[in-house]
N, C-alpha and C positions, 0 to 999 in steps of 0.2 A: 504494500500500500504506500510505502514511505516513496519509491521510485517515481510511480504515477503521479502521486500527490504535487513531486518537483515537477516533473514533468508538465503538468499542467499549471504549475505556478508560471513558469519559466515560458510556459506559451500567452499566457497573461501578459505579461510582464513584455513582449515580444510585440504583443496588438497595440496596446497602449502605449509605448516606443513608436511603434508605427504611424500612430493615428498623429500622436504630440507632430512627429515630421512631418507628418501631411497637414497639417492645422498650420503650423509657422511657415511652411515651406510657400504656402498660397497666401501667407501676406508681409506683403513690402513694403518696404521705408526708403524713399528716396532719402539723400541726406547731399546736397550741393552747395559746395563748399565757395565756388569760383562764377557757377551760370545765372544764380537764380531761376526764377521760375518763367522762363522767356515760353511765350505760347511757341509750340510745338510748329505752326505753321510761320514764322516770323521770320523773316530771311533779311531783312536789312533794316538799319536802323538810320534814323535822321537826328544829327544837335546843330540846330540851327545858331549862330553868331548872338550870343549875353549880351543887351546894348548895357555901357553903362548910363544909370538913370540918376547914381547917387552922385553927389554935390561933390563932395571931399574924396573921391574914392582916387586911386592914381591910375593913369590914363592902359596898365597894362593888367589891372585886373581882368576885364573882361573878357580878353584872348589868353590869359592863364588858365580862368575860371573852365571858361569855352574848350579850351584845348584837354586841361586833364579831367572833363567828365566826357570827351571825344576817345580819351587813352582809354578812361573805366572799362565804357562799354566794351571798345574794340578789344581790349583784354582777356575781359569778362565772360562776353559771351563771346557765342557764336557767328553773332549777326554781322553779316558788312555794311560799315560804315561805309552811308552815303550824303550826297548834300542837300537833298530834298527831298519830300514824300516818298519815308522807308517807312514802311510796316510798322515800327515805333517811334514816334517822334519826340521830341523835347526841344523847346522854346521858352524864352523867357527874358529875363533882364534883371541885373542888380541894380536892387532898388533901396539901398544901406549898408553906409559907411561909416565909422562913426569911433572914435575913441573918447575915452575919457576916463575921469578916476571912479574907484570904486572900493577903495579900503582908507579913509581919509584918520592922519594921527592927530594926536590931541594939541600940534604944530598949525593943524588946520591945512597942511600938506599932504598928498595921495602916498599911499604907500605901493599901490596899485592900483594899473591902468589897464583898464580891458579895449582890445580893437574888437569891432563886431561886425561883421557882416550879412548881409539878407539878400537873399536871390527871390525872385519869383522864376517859377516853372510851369509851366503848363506842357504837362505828357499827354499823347494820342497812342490809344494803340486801336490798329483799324480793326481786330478781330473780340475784340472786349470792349465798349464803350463803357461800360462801368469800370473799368480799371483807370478811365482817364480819370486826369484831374487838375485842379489849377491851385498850386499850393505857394506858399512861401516857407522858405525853409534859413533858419539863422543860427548862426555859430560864432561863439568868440574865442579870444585866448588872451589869457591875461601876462601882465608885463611890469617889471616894477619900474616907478617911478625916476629910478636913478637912469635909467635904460632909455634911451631918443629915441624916438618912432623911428625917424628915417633910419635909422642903421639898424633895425631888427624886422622895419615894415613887412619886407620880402620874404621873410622867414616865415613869420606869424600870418601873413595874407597865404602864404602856399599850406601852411598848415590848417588853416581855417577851409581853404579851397577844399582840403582831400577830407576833414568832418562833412562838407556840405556834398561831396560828389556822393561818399558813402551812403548818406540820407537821403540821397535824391535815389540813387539807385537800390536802395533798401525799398525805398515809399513803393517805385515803378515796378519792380523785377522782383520783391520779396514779398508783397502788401504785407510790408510793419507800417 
């Protein structure tokens, strides 16, 4: 009795191994580290030229701006970048520039200075119109007071650029 008894455990024990692999085996988890969630039929993409709109902004944001969410995609996804009506698009303008203090000492002096910038975007994608949208997206990075804009501007403006591409292309390619 003791033989069959395993015998029949061990055939148990063999279905139910079985079944577990056929149960996980028929479900998937995409997990994309690099493409986001670009529609399946999307084959090019369009980023039309950031005008600048802000007052005080320096005359080279807008073709930095423009250029490295041009590199994102082109990176990122799959899609070919093109210069007009691609399957996804993005237009917009910066529309804020702005520094100023923002930790002031008991000197009545800033101890830190935030730069901040604000893009609008308006994304088209032709095969979801609910995925479009016309958003504003803003990002700073703070600086201390001892530090002159003009000699870090470039640094802090390219660093704010690559928060505000991520967020652009999170909102479009990821819906966060």
């Amino acid at each position: 009795m003791g033989k069959s008894n395993y015998i029949f455990q061990t055939k148990i024990v063999l279905i139910l191994v079985s079944c577990i692999l056929i149960l996980f085996s028929s479900c998937k988890i995409h997990y994309s580290f690099t493409g986001g969630s670009v529609p399946p039929e999307a084959k090019t993409v369009s980023v039309q030229y950031f005008q600048n709109n802000a007052s005080l902004a320096p005359p080279t944001l807008s073709q930095t701006f423009t250029e490295a969410l041009r590199d994102k995609l082109s990176s990122q996804t799959r899609l070919s970048l093109i210069n007009k009506g691609g399957d996804l698009g993005f237009e917009g303008s910066v529309t804020g520039y702005t520094t100023g203090p923002i930790a002031i000492q008991s000197t009545d002096q800033a101890a830190l200075n935030r730069l901040t910038i604000t893009v609008n975007v308006k994304y088209t994608c032709m095969f979801d119109e609910k995925k479009n949208f016309d958003q504003s997206f803003t990002r700073y990075a703070d600086y201390t007071s001892d530090q002159n804009i003009a000699s870090i501007e470039d640094q802090l403006t390219r660093e704010i650029n690559e928060q505000l591409v991520q967020d652009i292309f999170n909102r479009a390619l990821n819906n966060w």
